[in-house]
Structures are given as C-alpha cells and as structure tokens.
N, C-alpha and C positions, 0 to 999 in steps of 0.2 A: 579424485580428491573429495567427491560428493556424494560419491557412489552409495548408496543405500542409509545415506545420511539423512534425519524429518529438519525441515524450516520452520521451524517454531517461532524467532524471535530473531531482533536483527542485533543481541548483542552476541551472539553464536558466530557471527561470519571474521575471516580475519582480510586483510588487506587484499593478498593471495587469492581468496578463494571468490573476493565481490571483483577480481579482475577477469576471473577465468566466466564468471556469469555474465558481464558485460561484456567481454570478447566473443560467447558463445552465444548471444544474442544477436551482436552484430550481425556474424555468420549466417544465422538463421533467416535477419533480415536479408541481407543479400539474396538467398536463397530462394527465399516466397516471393521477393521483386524479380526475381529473374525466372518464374515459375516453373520453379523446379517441382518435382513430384517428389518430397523427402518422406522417406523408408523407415530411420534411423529407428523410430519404435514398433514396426511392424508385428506383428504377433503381442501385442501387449494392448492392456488395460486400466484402465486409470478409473478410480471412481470420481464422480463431483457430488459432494455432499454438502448441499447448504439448508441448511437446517432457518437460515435466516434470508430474509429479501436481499436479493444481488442482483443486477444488470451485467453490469462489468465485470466483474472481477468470473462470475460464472461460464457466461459467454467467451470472453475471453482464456480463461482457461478450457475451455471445452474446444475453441477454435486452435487454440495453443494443440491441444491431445491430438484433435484431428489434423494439424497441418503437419504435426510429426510423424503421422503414421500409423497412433495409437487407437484404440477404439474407449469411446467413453460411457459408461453406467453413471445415473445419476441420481441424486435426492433435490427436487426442489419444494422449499417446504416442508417444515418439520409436520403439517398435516397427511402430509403423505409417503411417511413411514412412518415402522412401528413404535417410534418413540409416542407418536398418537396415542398409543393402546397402555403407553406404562414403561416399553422397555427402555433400559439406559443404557447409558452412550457406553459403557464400555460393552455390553451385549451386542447393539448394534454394529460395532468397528470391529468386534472379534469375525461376526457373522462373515462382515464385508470384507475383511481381509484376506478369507477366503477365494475371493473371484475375482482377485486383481492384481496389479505392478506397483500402484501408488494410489497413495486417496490423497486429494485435496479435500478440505473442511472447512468452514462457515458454523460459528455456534455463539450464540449469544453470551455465552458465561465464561468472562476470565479465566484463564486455564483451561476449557477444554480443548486444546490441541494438544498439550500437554497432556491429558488423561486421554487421548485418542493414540497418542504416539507411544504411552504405555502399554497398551493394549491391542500392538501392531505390529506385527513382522515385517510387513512393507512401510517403504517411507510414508511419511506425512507430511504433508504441506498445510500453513495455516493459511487458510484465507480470511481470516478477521474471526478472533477471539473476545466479542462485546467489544468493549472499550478498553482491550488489554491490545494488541499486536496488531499488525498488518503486514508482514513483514515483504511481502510479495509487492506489494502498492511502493514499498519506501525504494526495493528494486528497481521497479520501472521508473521511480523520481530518478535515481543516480544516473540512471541511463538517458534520462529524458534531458535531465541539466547538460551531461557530456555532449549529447548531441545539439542542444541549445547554447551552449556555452562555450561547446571544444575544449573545455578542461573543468576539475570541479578539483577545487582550494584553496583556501585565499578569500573566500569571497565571503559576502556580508547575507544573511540569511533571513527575511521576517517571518514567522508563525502569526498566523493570524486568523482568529477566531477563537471556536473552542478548543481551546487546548486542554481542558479537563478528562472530556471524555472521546478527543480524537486519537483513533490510536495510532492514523496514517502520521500526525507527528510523533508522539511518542516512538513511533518505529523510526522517522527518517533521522531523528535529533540523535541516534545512536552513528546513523553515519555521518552525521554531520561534524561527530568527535574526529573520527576517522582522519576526515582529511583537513582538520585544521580550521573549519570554517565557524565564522563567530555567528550566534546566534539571537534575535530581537524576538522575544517571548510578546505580544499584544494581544490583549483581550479582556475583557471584563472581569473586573476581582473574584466572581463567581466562578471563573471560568479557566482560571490561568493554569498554567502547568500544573501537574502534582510535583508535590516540594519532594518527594523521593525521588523523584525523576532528575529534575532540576539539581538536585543533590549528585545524586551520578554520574550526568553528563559532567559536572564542573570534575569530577574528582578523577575526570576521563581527560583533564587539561581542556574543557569549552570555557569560550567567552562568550557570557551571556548579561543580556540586558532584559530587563522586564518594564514594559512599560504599557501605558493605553493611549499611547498619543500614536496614531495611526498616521500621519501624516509626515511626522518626525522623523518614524522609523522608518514607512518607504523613502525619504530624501537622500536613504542613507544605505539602501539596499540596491542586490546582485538582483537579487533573486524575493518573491513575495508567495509564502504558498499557502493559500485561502481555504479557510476550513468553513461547513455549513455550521449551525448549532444545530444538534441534532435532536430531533422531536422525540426520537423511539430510547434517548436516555433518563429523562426527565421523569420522576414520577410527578410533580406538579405540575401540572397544564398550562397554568398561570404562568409560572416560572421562564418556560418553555419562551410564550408570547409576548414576557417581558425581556425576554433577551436576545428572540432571533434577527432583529434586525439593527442588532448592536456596533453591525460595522459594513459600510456597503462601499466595494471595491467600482467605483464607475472614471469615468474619461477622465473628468477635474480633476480626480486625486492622482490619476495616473500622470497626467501632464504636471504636477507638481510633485511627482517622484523621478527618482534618478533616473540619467538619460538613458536609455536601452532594457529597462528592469524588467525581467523575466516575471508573468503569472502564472502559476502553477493552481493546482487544485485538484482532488481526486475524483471527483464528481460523485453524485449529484449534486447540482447546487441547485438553492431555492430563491433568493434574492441577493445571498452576498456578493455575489458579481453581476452587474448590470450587462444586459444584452448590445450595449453602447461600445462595451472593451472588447468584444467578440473577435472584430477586424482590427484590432491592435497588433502590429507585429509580433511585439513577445507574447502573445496571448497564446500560450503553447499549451492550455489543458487536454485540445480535444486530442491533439498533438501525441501529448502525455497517455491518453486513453488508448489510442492505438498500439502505442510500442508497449503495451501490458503483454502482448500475444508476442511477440518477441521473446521478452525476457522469461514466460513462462513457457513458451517452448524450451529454454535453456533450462529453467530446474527440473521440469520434467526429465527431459534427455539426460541428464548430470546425473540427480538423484537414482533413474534408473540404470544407470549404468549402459545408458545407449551412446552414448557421444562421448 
C-alpha cells in the first residue's frame, strides 16, 4: 500500500494506510522488546539528510534504519555538504539518490521535500520542511495518544503555543480531522494558526475553537500538546524574547485541568514545560520521544517495500 510511495505531508494519508503504519509499528515494537534481531531491510540503504539541527527526529530515524536491518549514509549539517559550496537541492538528491533505498530530509524551506521528491526515484521521507510539515512527528503523536489513551476520537484536543510556525501541529491538526476530534487553537495573537490552515481543517468537518485563555482550555481537555516558541523562526530578536514565555505549562495549571489530561510535546522544550510536571502521570512526551523509532522503523519498512 506504501510501497515506493514519499511522506511528504500528513494530508496524503487516508484512514487505511495511518492503520497499517500504527499496526506495523506495534509489530516492530513487540519485536525490539523482545530482542529480536530484525532482517526485514537487510541489503538496503537509507540516506539521513538534515540539512538543519535535529536530535530526535535524526537519531531516531537513524536507530529506526539500523534496528531494521538497514544501513545508514548521512548529512548532518548543511556545512558539511556540498550545498556549502553553491550546489542545490535538486543536484544534491539527484547525486544521492544514486546510493540508496530511501532518503529521509530535514531542510529549512517550505517545500523542499517536495522538490527533493521531484527529483527522486527512491521514496522520500520529510523530516520537517521549515515551518511547513512534520509529518513523521504527527505519526508518532497518533500512535503515542493510542497508546496513552487506548483509543483516539472523540476527544477534546488543546494546541498550545506557537501555532504560527509549528509545523508538528500543522501536521497533527490534519489527523485530528481524521477522527473526529475537536480542536482548542491557544496562543498569542502573533502566534495563532495560519487562517489557511484553520480554513481547511474546518471545511475537513473540525470543531475548533481559538482562544488564549490557557486555563479554560486545559479544564476542557483529553489531551494538551505543547509547542516551544521557536527562536530559529523569528527574524526579530526582540520579537522572539517578547514572546517565548507566553505560556508556561507547570503543576498548578495542571492540578486545575481536567482529571487525567494527557501532555504531549515534541521536544525540545525551553521553559514552556516546567521540570515540576516531569513526574506527572500523563506527562507522556519523553514517552512520545521514544515510540518515534517505532513508527519510523514502519515507514521505512512500508515505503521500501520491506514489510
């Protein structure tokens, strides 16, 4: 169903094919718990190109290639290839798509996964397109909530932070059409959704609400998933320092949100989440962090036609 298919964007996927990804992660997980030595991509190659700062998302797919079987070539650092020198991205992915199974990508400018997947015979995976997609990150949410929550629909959803230029919501708000779940838009008027987005999910049949009363909306919430403001969006500096501590997720607020409410977040965070909710039950991000390598062992496998 996935077979030689690029992950570009999470309005691509249909109900079908994000069950067959979270079934096939499961699997996966069972598999590494039970330490198996999996084969499934044996003889094969995957590039990781991030062209931008990643922890997570690179490690994790890199742990992802290797626990499948696969071997990995990598770019960390757009200083250390030849984009340094002048060449362009569609030079570079031509080049690379010579010596591998699959690229994963990392690039600071909207759309280029999109002009990487033009310019590819093997699939492509986006791993964060600037402040355009994520769509990899919004995966391991659906799988993260199913496992925190033992079902995802129905439920009441807060977005909290920047919403402007996070693209980990922008990706999950498409699944959040999916299966029915209403959604609470919070953040600074500077900051709030883009009205095209907002636009689409509604015309996707979302219930959404916009507000910046942070306390209202968690009262009222499943689920709370915390975004940083991010510094490396901003070209004003000022801007930046006037905004990032526009909302701070700690114990009090938690104790006067709804009883059991899940935190989510895709890390790294800077001070929006106090180190006090760490040992909070639902405090599921590190949680969240782990089962990345899951769920990208499955698009690797899938998309290669290994699984």
């Amino acid at each position: 169903m996935l077979k030689g298919k690029d992950i570009l964007n999470t309005a691509q996927f249909t109900a079908q094919e994000l069950n067959l990804i979270m079934n096939t992660a499961a699997n996966y997980e069972y598999r590494v718990k039970k330490q198996e030595q999996i084969k499934d991509m044996a003889g094969k190659v995957v590039a990781c190109l991030f062209f931008e700062p990643s922890t997570r998302t690179r490690l994790s797919f890199e742990s992802a290639a290797n626990r499948v079987g696969a071997r990995v070539i990598s770019v960390a650092g757009a200083s250390s290839s030849s984009t340094a020198k002048g060449e362009t991205l569609q030079d570079t992915i031509r080049t690379v798509d010579g010596y591998i199974d699959v690229i994963v990508m990392r690039h600071s400018e909207i759309g280029s996964a999109q002009v990487a997947a033009d310019n590819a015979i093997h699939p492509v995976i986006n791993g964060g397109d600037g402040s355009g997609q994520h769509p990899t990150q919004a995966l391991l949410d659906i799988y993260t909530i199913l496992k925190e929550k033992g079902h995802l629909g129905g439920q009441t959803v807060t977005f909290l932070g920047d919403l402007k230029y996070g693209r980990t919501v922008h990706s999950l708000g498409y699944f959040m059409t999916l299966y029915g779940n209403k959604m609470i838009f919070v953040s600074p008027k500077s900051l709030r959704m883009p009205e095209e987005l907002t636009a689409d999910f509604r015309s996707r049949g979302a219930e959404i609400e916009e507000t910046e009363d942070v306390q209202e909306a968690l009262g009222k919430s499943d689920i709370v998933y915390v975004t940083r403001v991010q510094r490396e969006r901003f070209a004003d500096p000022a801007e930046y320092e006037k905004l990032k501590g526009s909302y701070i997720v700690n114990r009090e607020l938690i104790s006067k949100a709804k009883k059991g409410i899940t935190i989510l977040h895709p890390l790294p965070r800077v001070d929006e989440i106090s180190t006090d909710v760490d040992d909070y039950e639902g405090a599921a991000y590190f949680r969240q962090a782990h089962n990345g390598m899951y769920v990208r062992m499955a698009l690797l496998a899938l998309v290669s036609g290994s699984f």
